[in-house]
C-alpha positions in Angstrom: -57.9 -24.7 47.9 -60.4 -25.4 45.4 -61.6 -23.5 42.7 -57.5 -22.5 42.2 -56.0 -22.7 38.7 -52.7 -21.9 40.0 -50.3 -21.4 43.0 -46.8 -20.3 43.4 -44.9 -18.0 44.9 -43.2 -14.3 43.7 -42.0 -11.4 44.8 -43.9 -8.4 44.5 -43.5 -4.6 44.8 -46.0 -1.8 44.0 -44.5 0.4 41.3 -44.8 4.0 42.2 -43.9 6.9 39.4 -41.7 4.0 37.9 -39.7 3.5 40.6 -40.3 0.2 42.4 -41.3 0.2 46.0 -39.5 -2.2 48.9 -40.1 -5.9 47.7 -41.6 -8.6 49.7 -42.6 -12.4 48.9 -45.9 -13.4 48.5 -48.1 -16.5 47.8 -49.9 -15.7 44.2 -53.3 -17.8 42.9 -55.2 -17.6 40.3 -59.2 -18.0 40.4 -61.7 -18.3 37.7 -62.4 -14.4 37.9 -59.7 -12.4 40.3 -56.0 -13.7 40.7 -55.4 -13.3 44.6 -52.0 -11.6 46.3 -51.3 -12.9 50.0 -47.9 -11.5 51.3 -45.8 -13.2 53.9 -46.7 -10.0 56.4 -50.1 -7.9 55.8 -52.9 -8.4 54.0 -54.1 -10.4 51.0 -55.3 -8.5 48.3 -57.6 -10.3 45.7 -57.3 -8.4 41.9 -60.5 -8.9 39.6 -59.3 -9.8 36.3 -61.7 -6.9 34.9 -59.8 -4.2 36.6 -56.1 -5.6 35.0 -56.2 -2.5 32.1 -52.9 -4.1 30.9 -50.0 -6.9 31.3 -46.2 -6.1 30.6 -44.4 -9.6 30.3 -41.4 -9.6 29.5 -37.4 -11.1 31.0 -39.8 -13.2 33.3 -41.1 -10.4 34.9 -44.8 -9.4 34.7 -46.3 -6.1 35.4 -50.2 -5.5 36.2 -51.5 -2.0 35.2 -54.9 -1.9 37.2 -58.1 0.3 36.6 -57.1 2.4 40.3 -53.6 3.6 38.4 -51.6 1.2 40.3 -49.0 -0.7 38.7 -48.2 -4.4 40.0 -45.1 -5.9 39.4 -44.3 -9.8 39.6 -41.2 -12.0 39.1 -38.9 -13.9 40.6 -41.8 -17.1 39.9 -38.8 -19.7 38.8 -40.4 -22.1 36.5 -43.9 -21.4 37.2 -43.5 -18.2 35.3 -45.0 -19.6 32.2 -47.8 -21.5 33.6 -48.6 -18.4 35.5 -48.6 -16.2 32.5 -50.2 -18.4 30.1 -53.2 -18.9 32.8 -53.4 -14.8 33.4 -54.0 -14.3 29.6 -56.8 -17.3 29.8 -58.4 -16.4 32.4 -58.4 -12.4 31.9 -59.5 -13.5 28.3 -62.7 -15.0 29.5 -63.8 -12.0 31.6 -62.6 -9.8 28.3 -64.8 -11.7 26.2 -67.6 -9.9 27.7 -66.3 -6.7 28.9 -65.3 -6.0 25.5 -68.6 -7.0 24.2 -67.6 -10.3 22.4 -69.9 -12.8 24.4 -72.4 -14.2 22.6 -73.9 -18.1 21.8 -70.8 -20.3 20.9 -71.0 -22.1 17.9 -67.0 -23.9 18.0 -64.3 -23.5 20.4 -61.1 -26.0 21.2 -59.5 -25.1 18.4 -55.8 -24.3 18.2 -54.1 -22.6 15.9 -51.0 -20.3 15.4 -52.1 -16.8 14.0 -50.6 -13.4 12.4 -52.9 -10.3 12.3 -52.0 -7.6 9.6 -54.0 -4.1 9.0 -54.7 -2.9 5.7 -51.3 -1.5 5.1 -49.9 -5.2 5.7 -48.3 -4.4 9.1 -48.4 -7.2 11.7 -50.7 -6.3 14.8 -50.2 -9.3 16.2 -49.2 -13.5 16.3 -48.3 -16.1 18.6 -50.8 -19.5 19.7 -54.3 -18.6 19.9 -57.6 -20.6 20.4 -60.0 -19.1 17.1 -63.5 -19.7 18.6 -66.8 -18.9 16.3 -69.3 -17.2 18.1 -72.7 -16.6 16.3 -72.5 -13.6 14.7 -68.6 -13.5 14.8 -64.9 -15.2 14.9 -63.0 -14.2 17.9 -59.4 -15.1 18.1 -57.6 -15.7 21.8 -54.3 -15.1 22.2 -52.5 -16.8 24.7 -50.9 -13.5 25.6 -52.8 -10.5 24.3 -56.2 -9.2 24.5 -59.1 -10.8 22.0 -59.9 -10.1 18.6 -63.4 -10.2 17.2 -63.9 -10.0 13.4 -67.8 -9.9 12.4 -68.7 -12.6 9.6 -70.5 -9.5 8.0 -66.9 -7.7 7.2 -65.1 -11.2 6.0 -64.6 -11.2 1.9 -62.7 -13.8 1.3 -61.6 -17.4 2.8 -58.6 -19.3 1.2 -56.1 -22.2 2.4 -52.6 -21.4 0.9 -50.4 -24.6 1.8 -51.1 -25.4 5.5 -52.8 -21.9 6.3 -55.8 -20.5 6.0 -56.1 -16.9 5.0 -59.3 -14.7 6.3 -59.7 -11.5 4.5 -61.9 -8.6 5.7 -63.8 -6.1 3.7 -61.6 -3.7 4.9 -58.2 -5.1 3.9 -56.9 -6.8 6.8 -55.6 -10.5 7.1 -55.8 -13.0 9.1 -53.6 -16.0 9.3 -54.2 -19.6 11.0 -51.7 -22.2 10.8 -50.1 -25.3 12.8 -53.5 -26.6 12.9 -52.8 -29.7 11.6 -55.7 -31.8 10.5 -57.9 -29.6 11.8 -57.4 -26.6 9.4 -59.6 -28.1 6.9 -62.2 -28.8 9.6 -61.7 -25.2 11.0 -62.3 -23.6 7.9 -65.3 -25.8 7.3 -67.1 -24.8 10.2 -66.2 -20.8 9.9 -67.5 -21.2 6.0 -71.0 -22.4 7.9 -71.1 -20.0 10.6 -70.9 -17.2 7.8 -73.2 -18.8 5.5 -75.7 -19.4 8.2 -76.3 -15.5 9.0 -76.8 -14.7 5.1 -79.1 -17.2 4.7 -81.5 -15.7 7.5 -81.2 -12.7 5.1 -81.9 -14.3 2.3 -85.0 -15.5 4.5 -85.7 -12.0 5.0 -85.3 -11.0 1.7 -87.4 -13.0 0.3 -89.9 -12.5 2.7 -89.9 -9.4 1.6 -89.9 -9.7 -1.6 -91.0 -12.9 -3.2 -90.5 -13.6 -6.6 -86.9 -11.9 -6.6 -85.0 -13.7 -9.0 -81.5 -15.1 -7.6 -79.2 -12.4 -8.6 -81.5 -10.2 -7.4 -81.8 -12.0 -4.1 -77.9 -12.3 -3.8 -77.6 -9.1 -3.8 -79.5 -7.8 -1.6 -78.3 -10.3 0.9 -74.5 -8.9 0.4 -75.4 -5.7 0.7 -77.6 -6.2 4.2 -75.0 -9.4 5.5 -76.1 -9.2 9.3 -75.7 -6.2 10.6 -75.2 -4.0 8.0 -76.7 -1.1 6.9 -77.5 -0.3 3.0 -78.5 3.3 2.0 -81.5 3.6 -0.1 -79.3 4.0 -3.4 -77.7 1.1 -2.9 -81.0 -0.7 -2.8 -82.6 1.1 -5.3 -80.0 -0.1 -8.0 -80.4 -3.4 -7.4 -84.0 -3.6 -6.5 -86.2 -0.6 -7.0 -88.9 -2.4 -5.2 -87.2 -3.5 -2.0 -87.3 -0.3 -0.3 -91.0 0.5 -0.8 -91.7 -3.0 0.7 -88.8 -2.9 3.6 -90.8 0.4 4.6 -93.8 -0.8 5.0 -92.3 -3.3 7.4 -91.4 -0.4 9.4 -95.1 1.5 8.8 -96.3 -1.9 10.6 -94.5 -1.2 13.8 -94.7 0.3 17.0 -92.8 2.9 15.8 -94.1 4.3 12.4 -94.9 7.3 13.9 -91.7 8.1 15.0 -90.2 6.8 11.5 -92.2 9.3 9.8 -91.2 11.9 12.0 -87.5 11.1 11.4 -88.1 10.7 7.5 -90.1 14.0 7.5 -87.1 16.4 9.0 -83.9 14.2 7.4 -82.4 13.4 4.3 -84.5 10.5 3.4 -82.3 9.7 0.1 -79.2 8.9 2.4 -80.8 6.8 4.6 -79.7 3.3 5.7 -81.3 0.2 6.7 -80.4 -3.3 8.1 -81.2 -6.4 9.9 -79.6 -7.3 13.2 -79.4 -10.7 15.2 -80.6 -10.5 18.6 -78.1 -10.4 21.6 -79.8 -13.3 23.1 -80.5 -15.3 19.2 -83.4 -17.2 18.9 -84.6 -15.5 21.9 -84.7 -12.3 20.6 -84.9 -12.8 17.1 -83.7 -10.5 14.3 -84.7 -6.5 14.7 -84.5 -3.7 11.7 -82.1 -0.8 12.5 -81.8 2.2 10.1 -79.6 5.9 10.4 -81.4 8.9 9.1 -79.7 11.7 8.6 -80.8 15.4 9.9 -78.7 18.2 8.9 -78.8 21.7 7.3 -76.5 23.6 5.2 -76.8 26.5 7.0 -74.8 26.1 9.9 -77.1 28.0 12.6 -80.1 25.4 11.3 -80.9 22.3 14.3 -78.9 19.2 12.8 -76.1 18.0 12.5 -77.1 14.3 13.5 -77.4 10.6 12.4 -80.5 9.1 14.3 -80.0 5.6 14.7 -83.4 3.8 15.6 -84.6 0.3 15.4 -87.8 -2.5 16.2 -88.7 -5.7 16.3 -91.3 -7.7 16.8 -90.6 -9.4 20.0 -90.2 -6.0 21.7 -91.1 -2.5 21.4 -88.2 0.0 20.8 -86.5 1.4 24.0 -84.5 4.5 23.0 -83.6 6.9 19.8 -79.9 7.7 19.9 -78.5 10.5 18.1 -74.5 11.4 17.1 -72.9 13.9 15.6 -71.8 14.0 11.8 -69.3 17.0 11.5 -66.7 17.4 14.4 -67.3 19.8 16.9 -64.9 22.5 15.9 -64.9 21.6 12.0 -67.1 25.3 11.3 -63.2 26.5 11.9 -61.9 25.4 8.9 -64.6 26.9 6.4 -67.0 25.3 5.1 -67.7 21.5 5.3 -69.4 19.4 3.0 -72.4 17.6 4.9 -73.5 15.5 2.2 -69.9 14.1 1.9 -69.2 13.9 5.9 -73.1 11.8 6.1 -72.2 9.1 3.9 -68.5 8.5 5.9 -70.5 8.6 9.2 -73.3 6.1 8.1 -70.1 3.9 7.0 -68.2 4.8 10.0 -71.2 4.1 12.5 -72.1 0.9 11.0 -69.2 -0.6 11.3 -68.5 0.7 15.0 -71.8 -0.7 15.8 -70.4 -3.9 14.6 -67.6 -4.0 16.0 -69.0 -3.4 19.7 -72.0 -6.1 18.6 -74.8 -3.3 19.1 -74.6 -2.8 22.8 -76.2 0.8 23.4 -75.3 0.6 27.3 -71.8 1.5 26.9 -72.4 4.1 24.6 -74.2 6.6 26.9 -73.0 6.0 30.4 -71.2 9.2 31.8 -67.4 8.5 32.2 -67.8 8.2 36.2 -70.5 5.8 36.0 -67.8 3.1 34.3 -66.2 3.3 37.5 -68.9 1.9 39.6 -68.6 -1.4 40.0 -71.5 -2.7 38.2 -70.2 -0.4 34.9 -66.5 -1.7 35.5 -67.0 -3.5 32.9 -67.6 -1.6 30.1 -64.1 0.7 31.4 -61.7 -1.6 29.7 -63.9 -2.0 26.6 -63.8 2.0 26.0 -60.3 2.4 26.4 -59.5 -1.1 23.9 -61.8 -0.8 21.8 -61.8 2.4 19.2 -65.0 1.7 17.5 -66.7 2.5 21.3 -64.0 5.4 22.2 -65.7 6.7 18.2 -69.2 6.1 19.2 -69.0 8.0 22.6 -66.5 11.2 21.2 -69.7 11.5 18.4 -72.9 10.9 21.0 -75.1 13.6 21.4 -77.8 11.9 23.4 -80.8 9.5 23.4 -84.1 9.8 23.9 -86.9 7.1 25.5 -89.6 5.7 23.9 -92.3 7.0 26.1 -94.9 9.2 24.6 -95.1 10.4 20.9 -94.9 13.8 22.0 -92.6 13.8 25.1 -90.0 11.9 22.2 -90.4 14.4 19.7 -89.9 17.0 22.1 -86.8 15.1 23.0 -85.5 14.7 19.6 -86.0 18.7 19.1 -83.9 19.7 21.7 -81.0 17.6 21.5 -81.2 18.5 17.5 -81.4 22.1 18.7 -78.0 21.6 20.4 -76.3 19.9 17.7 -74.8 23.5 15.7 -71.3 22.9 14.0 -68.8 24.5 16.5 -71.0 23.6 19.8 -71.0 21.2 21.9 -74.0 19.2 22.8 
């Protein structure tokens, strides 16, 4: 039939409580967005890839852990069995791509490469064959079998070729090795070098927009500290440009939404604020947008606070919502006292990168739980259970509030302030 990627047969059984129910044969295909089950008696059964929360592979036997708690398990698929698998991964890849918030313009794909993920500590989090493709604002790596892996140009430090591999260093202390490229690693590196260098110089564009007349230390600083998509507290600023803040304000007093901003500014910390420039979703369609995190807390812990408002503008469209989350845990009054000053600066760290990490999508952030069961939410399901930086967002979200009126917001941003006390829940 067309339209099918692959065809063979297996035998089948739906797991129940671990235990494997009766077996039967079936006739297996796989499509560009469900793989399809048709058994030699009963019905066929097609599986969106989007609702496969997991694959087991392993002694040629494959196992299919779906969103509905079911557990599919496949084998007995003679020499297909790596074709099968291999194509599974692909394909599920492609639909994961944008359920877990990855898909964006592509800059470079066909590469392929063989590649070992360590964390910070130096532990491997995975390796095997992968296709590295550069998005706009990001690298994401495909495993042949494992879920994707996005890494933001804004947290890379540091790009070196050791030998035949090439060696990509986050901010944050994790690696990233490429090899078995062959002539291509040169290439490769080449083109991710440009990818990264053409987001900062957009901010330097914006920088010196800004502020003309910086001189280029001045400039490249800046532009380090507010690489796409991240946020730089006022300090920060202030010690390399005193000026830049004043002026980066007054970008904000010319928007739709300087009223708000003053509001924010008037009942937070304004020394601990943040501020940054963020690409579009849709790129030169959308354009770039300022975002910034105000912090609103008190020291007494029966004061309204507790919150990091997170707002943004730009000039192709008016601002949509104010979203608010919570600094201090929940139950952290239980412990004794908790430094607020020190917990804000964490959280604007913490936030910032989660925000990266999900590419800024607010959608999945304040969806009730059983909304993401419906099936136009389905997707955003496997991205909250893979991806921490969302499972973080949504544990610390107190609420949002529309843009409508100036006074219905404020109102808004009063009560869910109001409900933000260290030991209550929102």
């Amino acid at each position: 039939m067309s339209g099918r990627l692959f065809e063979g047969e297996a035998t089948f059984s739906w797991m129940e409580l671990d235990a494997a129910a009766p077996e039967g044969r079936a006739c297996l295909a796989l499509e560009e967005e469900r793989c399809t089950l048709a058994p030699e008696s009963g019905a066929a059964r097609a599986i969106p890839y989007r609702e496969i929360m997991a694959i087991e592979a392993a002694d040629y036997r494959v196992v299919l852990h779906l969103s509905s708690g079911e557990k599919l398990l496949l084998h007995r698929l003679g020499y297909a069995y790596e074709d099968f698998l291999r194509l599974l991964f692909k394909q599920r890849g492609e639909i994961l791509l944008k359920d877990m918030l990855m898909d964006e313009k592509v800059l470079r794909e066909g590469f392929e490469a063989r590649y070992a993920f360590y964390d910070s500590s130096g532990e491997v989090q995975g390796e095997g064959r992968c296709e590295p493709r550069l998005y706009e604002t990001a690298l994401v790596v495909i495993p042949e079998q494992d879920d994707p892996l996005r890494f933001p140009y804004s947290d890379m430090e540091n790009l070196a070729i050791a030998g035949h591999t090439l060696i990509l260093t986050t901010e944050y202390g994790e690696k990233v090795h490429f090899s078995r490229m062959g002539y291509n690693l040169d290439g490769f590196k080449e083109h991710l070098a440009a990818a990264i260098n053409r987001l900062e110089e957009r901010t330097q564009q914006l920088v010196q927009q800004i502020l003309p007349g910086a001189n280029p230390a001045e400039t490249r600083q800046l532009v380090r500290l507010m690489r796409e998509g991240r946020a730089a507290s006022r300090s920060e600023i202030d010690a390399v440009s005193p000026r830049f803040w004043p002026l980066l304000e007054q970008k904000v007093e010319q928007s739709a939404i300087k009223e708000e901003y003053n509001y924010l500014k008037s009942i937070g910390r304004p020394e601990q604020m943040a501020m940054g420039v963020k690409r579009g979703l849709m790129g030169e369609l959308s354009g770039d947008y300022v975002w910034f995190l105000i912090p609103v807390y008190s020291d007494d812990p029966k004061q309204p606070g507790n919150a990091l408002i997170m707002e943004s503008f730009s000039e192709q469209e008016t601002a949509q919502a104010t979203y608010l989350f919570r600094i201090a845990a929940r139950d952290s009054s239980a412990g004794g006292a908790v430094d607020l000053q020190a917990e804000t600066e964490q959280m604007l760290r913490r936030v910032n990168r989660c925000m990266l990490a999900i590419n800024f999508r607010r959608e999945p952030i304040y969806l009730p739980e059983e909304k993401l069961t419906e099936p136009q939410y389905l997707r955003y399901l496997y991205a909250m259970r893979r991806l921490p930086a969302l499972a973080e967002l949504r544990e610390r979200f107190i609420g949002r509030v529309p843009h409508t009126s100036l006074e219905q917001w404020q109102q808004g941003i009063n009560e869910l302030l109001g409900a933000t006390g260290r030991g209550a829940g929102p």
